[in-house]
C-alpha positions in Angstrom: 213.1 96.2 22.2 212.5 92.6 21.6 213.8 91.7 25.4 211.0 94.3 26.7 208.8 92.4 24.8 209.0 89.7 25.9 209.6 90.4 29.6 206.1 92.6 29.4 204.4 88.8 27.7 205.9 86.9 30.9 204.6 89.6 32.9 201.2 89.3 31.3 201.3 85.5 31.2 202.0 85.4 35.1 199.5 88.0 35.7 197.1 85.9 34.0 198.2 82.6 35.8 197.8 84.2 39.5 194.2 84.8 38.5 193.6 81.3 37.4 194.9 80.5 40.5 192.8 82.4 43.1 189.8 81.3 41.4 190.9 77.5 41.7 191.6 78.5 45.2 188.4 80.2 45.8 186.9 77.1 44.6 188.3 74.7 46.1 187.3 76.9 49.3 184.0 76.5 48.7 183.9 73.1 47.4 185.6 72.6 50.7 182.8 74.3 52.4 179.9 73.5 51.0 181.1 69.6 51.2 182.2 69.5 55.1 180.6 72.1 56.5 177.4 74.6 55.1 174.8 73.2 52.5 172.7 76.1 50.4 169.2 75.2 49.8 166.3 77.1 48.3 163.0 76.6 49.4 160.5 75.5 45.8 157.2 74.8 48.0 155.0 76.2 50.6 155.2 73.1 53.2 157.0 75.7 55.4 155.4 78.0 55.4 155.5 80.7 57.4 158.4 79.8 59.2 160.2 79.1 55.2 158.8 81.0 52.0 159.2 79.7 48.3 162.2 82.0 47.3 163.9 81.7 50.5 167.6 80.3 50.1 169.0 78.9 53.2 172.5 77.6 54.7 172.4 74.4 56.0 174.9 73.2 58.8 175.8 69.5 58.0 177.9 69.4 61.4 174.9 69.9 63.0 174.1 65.8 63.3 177.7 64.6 62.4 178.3 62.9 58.9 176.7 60.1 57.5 175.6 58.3 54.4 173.7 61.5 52.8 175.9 64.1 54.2 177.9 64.3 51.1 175.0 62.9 48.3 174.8 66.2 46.3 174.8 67.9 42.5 176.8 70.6 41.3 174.4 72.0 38.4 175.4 74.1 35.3 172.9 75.2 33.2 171.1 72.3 33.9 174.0 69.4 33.3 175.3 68.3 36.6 179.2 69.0 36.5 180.0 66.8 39.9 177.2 64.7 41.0 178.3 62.8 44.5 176.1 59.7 45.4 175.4 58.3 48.9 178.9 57.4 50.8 179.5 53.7 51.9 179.7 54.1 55.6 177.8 53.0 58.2 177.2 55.3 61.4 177.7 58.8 61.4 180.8 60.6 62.5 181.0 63.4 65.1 177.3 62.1 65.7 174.8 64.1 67.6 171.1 63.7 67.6 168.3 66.3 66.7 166.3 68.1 69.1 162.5 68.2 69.0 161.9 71.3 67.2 165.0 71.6 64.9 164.5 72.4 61.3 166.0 69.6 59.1 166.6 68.7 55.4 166.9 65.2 54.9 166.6 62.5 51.9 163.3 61.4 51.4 163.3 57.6 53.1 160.9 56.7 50.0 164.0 57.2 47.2 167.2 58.4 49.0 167.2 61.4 46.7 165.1 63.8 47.1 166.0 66.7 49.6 162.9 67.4 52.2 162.8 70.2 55.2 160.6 69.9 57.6 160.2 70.4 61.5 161.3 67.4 63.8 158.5 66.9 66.1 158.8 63.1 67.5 161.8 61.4 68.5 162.5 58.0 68.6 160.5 55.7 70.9 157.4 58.6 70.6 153.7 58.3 70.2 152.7 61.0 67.9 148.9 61.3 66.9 146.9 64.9 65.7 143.6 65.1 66.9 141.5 68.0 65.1 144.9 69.9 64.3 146.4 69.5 68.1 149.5 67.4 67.7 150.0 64.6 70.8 153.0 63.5 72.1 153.2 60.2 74.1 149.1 61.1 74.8 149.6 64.7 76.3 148.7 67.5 73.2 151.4 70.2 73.0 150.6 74.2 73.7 148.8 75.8 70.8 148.0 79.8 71.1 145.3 80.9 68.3 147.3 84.6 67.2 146.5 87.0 64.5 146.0 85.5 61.1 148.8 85.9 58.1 147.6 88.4 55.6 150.4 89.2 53.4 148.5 89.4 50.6 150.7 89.9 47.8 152.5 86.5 48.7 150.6 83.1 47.4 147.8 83.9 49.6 145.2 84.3 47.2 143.8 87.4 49.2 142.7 85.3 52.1 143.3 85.5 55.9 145.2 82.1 56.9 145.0 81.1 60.6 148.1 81.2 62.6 149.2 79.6 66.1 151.6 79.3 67.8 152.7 75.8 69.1 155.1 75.1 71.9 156.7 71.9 72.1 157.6 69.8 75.5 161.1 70.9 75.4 159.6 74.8 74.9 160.5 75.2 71.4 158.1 77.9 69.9 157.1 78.7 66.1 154.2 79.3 64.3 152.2 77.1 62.3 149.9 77.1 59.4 146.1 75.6 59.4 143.1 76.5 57.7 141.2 74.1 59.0 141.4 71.0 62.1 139.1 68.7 59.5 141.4 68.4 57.0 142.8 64.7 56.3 145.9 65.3 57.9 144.7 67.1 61.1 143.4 64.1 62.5 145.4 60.9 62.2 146.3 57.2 63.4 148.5 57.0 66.7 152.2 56.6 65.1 154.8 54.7 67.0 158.2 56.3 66.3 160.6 53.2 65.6 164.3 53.7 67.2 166.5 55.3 65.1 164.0 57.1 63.3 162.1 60.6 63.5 158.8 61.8 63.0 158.5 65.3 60.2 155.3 67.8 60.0 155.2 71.1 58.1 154.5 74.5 59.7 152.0 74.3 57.0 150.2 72.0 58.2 147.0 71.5 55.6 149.7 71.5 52.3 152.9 69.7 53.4 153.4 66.2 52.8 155.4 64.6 55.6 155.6 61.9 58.2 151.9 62.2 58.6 151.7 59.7 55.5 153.7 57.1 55.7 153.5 56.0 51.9 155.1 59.2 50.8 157.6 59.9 53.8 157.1 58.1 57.0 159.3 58.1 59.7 162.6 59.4 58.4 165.9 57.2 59.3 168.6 58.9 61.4 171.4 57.8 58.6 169.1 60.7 56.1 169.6 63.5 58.2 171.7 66.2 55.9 171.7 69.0 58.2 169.9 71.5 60.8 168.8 74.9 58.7 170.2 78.0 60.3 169.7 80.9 58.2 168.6 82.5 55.2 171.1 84.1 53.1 168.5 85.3 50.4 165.3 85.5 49.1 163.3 86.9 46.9 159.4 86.7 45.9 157.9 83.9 44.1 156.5 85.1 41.0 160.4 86.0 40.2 164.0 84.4 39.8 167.5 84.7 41.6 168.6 85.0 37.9 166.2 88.0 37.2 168.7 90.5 38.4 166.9 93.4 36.7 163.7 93.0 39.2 166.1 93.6 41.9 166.0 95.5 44.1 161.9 95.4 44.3 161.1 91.6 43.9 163.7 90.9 47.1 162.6 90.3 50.5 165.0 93.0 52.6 163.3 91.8 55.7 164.1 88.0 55.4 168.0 88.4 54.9 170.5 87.2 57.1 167.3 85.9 59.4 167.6 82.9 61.9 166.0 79.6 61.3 163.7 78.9 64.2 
C-alpha cells in the first residue's frame, strides 16, 4: 500500500512538473516572439483616427525595418510593476535593415525622450520638402491627391454627435487612406516648408486637427531612422472606449466584431 502511495505522489509530482514546464515553454515562446519578431500595441488616443481607434490593439512587425537601437527598448508590466524592463541596445546601425515606404504605419520612440512609443503615418522621406497649405499636404512643391468623401458619423464613438469631414489622400507612390480634418485653418493645416534631414522621416496623423507629430518640431520633429520600432500590420482586438480589455463582463457588446483581424493600411 505504501509503494502505491508513493508511485501515485511521483506520478502527481511529474504531472505537476510537465505543466510547469509547457508554461515556461509557452513563455519563453512568446518572449521569443514578441522580442524578435511581433510587438502588441494598444492605441490610448485619437491621433489615428480613423484609420486607428482608442481601443484598437495592434501587432507590430519589428522585421519590418530590421533591428536597431529601439527594437528591443520595451516593459513587461504586471499590475503596474514592470517585471522585465529592457532599455535602448548599444549598437549602432540596424540589422537586416530596410527603409520605410511613404505611407507605412509606424511606431517609433519619440525623438524628444527616446521613450515614449508614437504611431503615426510616414509621409516624407529623407531629403523631402514637406509643407500643408490650408490642409493639402506638399511634397517637394507638388500637393498630393485629396478626394472630399462622405463624412464619419459613428456617433456613438468620441464623436460628440458631430459629422467629421473625411478625404481621402493619395500619396506619390499611390498609397491611399483616409484622413481626418475639421477644418484647413487650424494651426497645423497650414505650416512652414520642412526640409527632411537624411536619415530622418517626416510623421502626420490621419487625424489631422488632434495629432501631435512632425508638424511641430518641439514636440516630435523629424523622427531618426535608429527609432523606428516597427511597421503596424493588424489589429488583433478592440474594443470601445468608454470600456476595458479587463472588463470581460461587457463582452460581447462593448467589442468591435468588425475591426478584428483587420489590415493596417
Amino acid at each position: 500500500m505504501e509503494s502505491m502511495t508513493q508511485e501515485a505522489k511521483r506520478k502527481t509530482d511529474d504531472s505537476a512538473w510537465d505543466t510547469v514546464k509547457v508554461i515556461i515553454q509557452a513563455l519563453l515562446i512568446a518572449f521569443v516572439i514578441r522580442t524578435f519578431l511581433f510587438q502588441p500595441f494598444n492605441i490610448p488616443s485619437g491621433s489615428m483616427i480613423p484609420t486607428l481607434r482608442i481601443g484598437d490593439y495592434l501587432f507590430v512587425n519589428k522585421l519590418s525595418y530590421g533591428y536597431g537601437a529601439y527594437s528591443f527598448n520595451f516593459a513587461l508590466n504586471l499590475f503596474g510593476t514592470d517585471i522585465f524592463k529592457f532599455g535602448p541596445v548599444p549598437i549602432e546601425g540596424r540589422f537586416f535593415a530596410d527603409e520605410p515606404e511613404r505611407g507605412d504605419v509606424v511606431v517609433f520612440k519619440l525623438p524628444t525622450d527616446n521613450e515614449t512609443d508614437y504611431i503615426k503615418r510616414v509621409i516624407g522621406l529623407p531629403g523631402d520638402s514637406i509643407q500643408v497649405r490650408d490642409g493639402i499636404v506638399y511634397i517637394n512643391g507638388e500637393p498630393i491627391e485629396r478626394e472630399r468623401i462622405a463624412d464619419f458619423a459613428e456617433f456613438d464613438e468620441m464623436s460628440y454627435n458631430q459629422r467629421i469631414q473625411q478625404y481621402r489622400e493619395t500619396l506619390p507612390n499611390g498609397t491611399s487612406y483616409i484622413v481626418h480634418d475639421m477644418s484647413d485653418k487650424s494651426p497645423g493645416d497650414n505650416t512652414q516648408e520642412y526640409l527632411v534631414p537624411a536619415g530622418h522621416y517626416f510623421m502626420m496623423g490621419d487625424n489631422r486637427d488632434n495629432s501631435t507629430d512632425s508638424r511641430w518640431l518641439d514636440k516630435v520633429g523629424y523622427v531618426p531612422y535608429e527609432n523606428l520600432v516597427g511597421r503596424a500590420t493588424i489589429i488583433f482586438f478592440s474594443h470601445r472606449p468608454d470600456t476595458s480589455i479587463f472588463e470581460v463582463w461587457k463582452w460581447p457588446a462593448a467589442i468591435r466584431w468588425d475591426r478584428l483581424f483587420l489590415g493596417v493600411d
